[in-house]
MIDOSE-1310 file (N, C-alpha, C; in nm, 2 decimals, decimal comma, always signed):
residues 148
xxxx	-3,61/-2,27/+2,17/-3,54/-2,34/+2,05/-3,59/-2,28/+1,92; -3,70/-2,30/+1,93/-3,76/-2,23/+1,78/-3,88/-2,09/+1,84; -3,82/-1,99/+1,75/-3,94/-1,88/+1,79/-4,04/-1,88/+1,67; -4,06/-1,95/+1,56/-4,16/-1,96/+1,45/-4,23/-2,08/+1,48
xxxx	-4,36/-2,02/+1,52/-4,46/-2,15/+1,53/-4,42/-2,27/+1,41; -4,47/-2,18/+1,29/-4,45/-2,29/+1,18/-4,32/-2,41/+1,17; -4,18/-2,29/+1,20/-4,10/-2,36/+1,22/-4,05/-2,52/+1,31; -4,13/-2,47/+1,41/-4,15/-2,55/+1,52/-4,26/-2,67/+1,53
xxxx	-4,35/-2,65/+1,45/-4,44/-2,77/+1,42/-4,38/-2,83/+1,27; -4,29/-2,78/+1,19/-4,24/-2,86/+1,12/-4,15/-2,95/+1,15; -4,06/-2,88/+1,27/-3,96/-2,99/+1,38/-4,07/-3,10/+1,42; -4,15/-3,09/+1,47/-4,20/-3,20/+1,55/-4,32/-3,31/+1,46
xxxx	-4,35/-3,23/+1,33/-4,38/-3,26/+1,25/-4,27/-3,41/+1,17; -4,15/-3,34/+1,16/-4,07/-3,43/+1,10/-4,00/-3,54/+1,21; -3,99/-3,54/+1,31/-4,01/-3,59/+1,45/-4,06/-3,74/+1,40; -4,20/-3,67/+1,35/-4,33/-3,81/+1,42/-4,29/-3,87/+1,26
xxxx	-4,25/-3,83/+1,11/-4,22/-3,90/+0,99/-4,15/-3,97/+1,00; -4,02/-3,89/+1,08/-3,90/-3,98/+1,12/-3,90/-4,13/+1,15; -4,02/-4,11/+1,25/-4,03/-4,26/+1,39/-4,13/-4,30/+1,32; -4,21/-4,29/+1,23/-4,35/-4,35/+1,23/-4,44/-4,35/+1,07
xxxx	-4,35/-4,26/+1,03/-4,43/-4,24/+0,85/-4,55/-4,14/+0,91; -4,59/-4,08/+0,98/-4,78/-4,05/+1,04/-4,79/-3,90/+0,94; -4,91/-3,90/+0,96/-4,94/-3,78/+0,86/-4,99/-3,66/+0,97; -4,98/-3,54/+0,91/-4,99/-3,43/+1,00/-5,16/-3,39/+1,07
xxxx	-5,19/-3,53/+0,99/-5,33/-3,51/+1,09/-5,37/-3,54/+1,21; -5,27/-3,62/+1,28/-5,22/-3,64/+1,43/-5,16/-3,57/+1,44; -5,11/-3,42/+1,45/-5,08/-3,35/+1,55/-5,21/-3,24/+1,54; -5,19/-3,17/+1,67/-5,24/-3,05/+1,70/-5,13/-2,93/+1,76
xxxx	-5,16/-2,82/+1,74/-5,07/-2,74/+1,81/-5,16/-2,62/+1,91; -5,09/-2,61/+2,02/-5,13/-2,62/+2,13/-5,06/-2,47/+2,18; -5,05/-2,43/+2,25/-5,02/-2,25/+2,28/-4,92/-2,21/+2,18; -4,91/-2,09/+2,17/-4,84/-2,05/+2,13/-4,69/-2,09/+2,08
xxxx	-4,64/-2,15/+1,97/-4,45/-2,16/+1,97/-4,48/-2,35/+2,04; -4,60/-2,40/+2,04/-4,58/-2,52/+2,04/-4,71/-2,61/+1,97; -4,63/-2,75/+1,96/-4,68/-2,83/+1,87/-4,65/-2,97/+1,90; -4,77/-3,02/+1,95/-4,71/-3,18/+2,00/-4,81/-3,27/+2,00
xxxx	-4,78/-3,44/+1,96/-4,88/-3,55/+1,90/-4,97/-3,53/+1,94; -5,10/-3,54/+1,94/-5,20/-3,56/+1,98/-5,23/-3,71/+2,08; -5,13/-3,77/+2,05/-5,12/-3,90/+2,14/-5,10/-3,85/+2,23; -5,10/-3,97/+2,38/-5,00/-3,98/+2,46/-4,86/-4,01/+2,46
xxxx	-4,88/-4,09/+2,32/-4,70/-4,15/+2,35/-4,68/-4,11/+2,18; -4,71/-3,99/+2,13/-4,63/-3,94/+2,02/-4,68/-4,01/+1,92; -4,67/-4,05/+1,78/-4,74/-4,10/+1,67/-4,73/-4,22/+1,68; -4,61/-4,29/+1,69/-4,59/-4,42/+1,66/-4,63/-4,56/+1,78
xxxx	-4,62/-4,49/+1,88/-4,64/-4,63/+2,03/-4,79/-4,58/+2,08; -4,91/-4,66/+2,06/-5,02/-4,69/+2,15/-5,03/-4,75/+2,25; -5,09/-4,68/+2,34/-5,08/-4,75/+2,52/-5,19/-4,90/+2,44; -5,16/-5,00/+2,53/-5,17/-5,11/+2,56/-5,15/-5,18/+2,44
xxxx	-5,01/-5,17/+2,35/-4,99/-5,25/+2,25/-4,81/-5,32/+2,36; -4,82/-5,40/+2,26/-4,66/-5,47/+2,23/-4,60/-5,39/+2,30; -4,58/-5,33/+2,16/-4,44/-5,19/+2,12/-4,47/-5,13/+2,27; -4,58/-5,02/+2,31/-4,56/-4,99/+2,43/-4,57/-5,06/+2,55
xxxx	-4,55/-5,13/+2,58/-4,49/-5,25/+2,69/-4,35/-5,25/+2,72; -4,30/-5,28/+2,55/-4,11/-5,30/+2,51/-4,10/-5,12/+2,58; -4,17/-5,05/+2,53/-4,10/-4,89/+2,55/-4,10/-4,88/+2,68; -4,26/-4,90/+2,76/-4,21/-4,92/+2,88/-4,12/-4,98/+2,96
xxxx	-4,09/-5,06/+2,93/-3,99/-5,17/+3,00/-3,87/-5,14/+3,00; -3,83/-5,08/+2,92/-3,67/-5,05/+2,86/-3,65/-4,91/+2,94; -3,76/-4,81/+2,89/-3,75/-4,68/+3,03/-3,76/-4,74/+3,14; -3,82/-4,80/+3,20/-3,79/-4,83/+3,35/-3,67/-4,90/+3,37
xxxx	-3,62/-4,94/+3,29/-3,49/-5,07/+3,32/-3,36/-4,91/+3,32; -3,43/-4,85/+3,25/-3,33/-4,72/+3,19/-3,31/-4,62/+3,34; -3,41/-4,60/+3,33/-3,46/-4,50/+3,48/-3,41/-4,57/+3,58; -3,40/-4,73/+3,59/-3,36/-4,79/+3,77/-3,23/-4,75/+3,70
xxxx	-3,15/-4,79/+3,60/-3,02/-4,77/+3,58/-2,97/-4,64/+3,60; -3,04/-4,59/+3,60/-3,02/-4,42/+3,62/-2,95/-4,40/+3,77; -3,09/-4,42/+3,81/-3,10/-4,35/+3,96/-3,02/-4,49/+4,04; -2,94/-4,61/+4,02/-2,91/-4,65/+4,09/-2,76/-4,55/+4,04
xxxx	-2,71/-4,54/+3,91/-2,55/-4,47/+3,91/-2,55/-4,38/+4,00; -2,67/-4,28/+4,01/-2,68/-4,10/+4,08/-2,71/-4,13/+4,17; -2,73/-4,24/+4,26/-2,77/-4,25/+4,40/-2,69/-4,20/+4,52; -2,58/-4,16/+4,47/-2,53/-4,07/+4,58/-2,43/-3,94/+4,54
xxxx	-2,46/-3,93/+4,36/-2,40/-3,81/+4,31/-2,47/-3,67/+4,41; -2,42/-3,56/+4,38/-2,45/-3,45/+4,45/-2,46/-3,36/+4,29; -2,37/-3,41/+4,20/-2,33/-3,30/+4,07/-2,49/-3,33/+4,03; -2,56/-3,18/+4,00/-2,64/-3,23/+3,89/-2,60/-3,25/+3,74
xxxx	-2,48/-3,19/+3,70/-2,46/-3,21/+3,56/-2,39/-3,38/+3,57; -2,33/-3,43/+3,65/-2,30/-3,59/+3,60/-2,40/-3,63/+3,62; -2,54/-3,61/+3,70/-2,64/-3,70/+3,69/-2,73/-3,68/+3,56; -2,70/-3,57/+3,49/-2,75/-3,56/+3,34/-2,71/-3,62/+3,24
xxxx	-2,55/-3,61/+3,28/-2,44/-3,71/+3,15/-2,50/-3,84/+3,17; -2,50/-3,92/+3,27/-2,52/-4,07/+3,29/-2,57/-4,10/+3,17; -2,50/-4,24/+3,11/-2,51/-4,31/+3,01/-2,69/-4,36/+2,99; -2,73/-4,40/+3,10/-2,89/-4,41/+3,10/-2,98/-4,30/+3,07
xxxx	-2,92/-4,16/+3,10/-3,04/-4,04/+3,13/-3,01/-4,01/+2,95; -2,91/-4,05/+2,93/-2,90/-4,01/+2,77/-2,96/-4,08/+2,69; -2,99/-4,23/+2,72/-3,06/-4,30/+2,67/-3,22/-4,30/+2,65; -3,24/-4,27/+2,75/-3,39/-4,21/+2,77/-3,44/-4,07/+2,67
xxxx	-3,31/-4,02/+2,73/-3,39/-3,90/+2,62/-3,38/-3,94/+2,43; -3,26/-3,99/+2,44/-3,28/-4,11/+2,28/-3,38/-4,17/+2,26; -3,52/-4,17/+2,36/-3,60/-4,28/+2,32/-3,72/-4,16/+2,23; -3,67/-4,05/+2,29/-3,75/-3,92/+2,21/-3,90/-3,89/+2,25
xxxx	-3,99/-3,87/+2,14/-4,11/-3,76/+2,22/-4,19/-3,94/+2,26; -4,18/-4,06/+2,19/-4,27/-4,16/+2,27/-4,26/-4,13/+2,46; -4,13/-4,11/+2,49/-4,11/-4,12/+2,63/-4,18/-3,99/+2,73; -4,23/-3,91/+2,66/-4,28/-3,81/+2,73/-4,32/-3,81/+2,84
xxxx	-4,49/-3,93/+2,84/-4,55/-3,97/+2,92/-4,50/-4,02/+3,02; -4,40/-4,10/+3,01/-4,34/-4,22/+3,10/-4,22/-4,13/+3,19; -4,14/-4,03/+3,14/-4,11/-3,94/+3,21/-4,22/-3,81/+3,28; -4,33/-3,75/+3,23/-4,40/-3,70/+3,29/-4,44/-3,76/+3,42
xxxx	-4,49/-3,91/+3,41/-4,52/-3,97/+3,53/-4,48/-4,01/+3,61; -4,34/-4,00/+3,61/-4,16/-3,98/+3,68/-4,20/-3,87/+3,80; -4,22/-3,80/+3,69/-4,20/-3,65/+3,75/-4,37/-3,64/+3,82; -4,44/-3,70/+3,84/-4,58/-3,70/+3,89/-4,58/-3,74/+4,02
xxxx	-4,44/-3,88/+4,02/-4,46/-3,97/+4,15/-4,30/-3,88/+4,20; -4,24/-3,82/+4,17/-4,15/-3,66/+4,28/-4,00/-3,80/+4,22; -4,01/-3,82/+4,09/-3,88/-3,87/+4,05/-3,78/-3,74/+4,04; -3,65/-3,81/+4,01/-3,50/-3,68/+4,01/-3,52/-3,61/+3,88
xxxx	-3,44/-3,56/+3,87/-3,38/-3,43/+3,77/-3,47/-3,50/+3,62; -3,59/-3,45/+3,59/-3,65/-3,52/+3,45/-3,63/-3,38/+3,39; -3,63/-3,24/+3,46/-3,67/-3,18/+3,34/-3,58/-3,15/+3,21; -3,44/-3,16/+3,28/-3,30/-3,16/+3,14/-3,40/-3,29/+3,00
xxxx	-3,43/-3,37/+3,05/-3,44/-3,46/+2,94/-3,58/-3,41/+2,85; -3,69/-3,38/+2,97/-3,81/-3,32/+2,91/-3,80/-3,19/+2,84; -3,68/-3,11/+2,80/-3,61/-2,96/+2,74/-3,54/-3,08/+2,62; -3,49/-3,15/+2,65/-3,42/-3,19/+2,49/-3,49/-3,23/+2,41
xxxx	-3,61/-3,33/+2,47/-3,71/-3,40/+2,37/-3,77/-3,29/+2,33; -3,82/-3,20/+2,40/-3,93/-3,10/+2,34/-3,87/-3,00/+2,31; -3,76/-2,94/+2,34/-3,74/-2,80/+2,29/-3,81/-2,67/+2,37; -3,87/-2,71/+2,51/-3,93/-2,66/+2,59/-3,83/-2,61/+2,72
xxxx	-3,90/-2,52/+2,81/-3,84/-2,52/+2,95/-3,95/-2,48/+3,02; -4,05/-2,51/+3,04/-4,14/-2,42/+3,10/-4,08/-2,38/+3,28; -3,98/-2,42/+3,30/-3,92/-2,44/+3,47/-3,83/-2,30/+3,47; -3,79/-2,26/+3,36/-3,77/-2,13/+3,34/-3,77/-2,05/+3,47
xxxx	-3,65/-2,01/+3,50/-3,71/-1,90/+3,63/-3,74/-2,01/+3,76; -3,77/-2,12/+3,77/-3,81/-2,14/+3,91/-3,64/-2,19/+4,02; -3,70/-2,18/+4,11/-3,57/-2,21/+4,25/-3,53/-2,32/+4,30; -3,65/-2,41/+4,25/-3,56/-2,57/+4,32/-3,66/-2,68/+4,26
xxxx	-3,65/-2,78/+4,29/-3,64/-2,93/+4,21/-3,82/-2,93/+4,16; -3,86/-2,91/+4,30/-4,01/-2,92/+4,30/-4,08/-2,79/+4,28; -4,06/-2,71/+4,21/-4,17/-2,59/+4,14/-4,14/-2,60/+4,05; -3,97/-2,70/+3,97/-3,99/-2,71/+3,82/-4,01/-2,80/+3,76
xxxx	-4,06/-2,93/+3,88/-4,17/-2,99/+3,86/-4,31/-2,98/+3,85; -4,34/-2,92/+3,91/-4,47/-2,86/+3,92/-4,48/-2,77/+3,74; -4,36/-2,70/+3,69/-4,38/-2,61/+3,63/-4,42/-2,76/+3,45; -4,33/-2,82/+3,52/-4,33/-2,90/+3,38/-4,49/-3,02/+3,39
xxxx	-4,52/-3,03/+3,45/-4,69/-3,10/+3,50/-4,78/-3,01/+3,47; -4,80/-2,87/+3,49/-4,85/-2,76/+3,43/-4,85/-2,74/+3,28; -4,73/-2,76/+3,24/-4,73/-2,75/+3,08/-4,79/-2,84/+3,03; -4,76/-2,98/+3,08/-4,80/-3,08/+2,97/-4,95/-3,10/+3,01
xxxx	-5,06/-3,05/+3,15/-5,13/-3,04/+3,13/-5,25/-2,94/+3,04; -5,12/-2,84/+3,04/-5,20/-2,72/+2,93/-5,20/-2,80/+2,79; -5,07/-2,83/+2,75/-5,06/-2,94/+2,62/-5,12/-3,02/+2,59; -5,26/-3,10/+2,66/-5,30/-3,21/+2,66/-5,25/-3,33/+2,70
xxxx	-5,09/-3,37/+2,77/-5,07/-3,46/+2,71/-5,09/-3,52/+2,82; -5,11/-3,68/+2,83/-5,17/-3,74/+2,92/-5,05/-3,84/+2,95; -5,08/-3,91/+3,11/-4,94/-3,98/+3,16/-4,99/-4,14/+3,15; -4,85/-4,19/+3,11/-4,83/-4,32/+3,14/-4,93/-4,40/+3,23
């Protein structure tokens, strides 16, 4: 999505102003052409508050909504359209975690949503469900970023 570092830590830069007012001293940038909170759940939601409880709860209500619609789809692109998988990725870079750990415990199709929030593909090139899993658990553990 972006080939200018700078460029690209200014996207995710304005990301975390967007959602949270935070200053650019919570972020770090991390390999090459990326740039991502230093949190787990992005500037604005801290694990064991309120707010992330409501965040979690609303992804998982989102996620069973999901996967009960796709429960016997075969298309991968309607199980991306689904009114819920769009929702989720609406919830933006807080959900990271909560979808990485989706994809930890061998949940469906996360990485379309984990490419829109971040602007990433690290699955690039791979042949089926579980090495671009694997490929996206690899990134975020080069990234730092820690799961739900």
């Amino acid at each position: 999505m972006y080939q200018d570092i700078s460029a690209k830590q200014h996207y995710w830069r304005q990301q975390s102003l967007n959602r949270a007012g935070s200053e650019p001293s919570q972020w770090v940038t991390g390999a090459p052409n990326t740039s991502l909170p230093t949190s787990s759940l992005g500037a604005d939601i801290e694990c064991g508050t309120d707010a992330f409880s409501r965040l979690r709860k609303q992804f998982h209500e989102l996620a069973q909504q999901w996967e009960e619609e796709v429960a016997l789809e075969s298309s991968s692109s309607v199980m991306l359209q689904s009114y819920p998988y769009l929702r989720i990725i609406g919830l933006g870079p807080q959900a990271i975690p909560l979808i990485l750990d989706q994809m930890k415990q061998g949940g469906l199709h996360w990485g379309a949503a984990m490419s829109a929030i971040t602007g990433e593909d690290p699955a690039t090139g791979t042949d089926n469900l579980r090495d671009a899993t694997k490929a996206w658990l690899d990134w975020a553990e080069h990234e730092g970023l820690t799961f739900a």
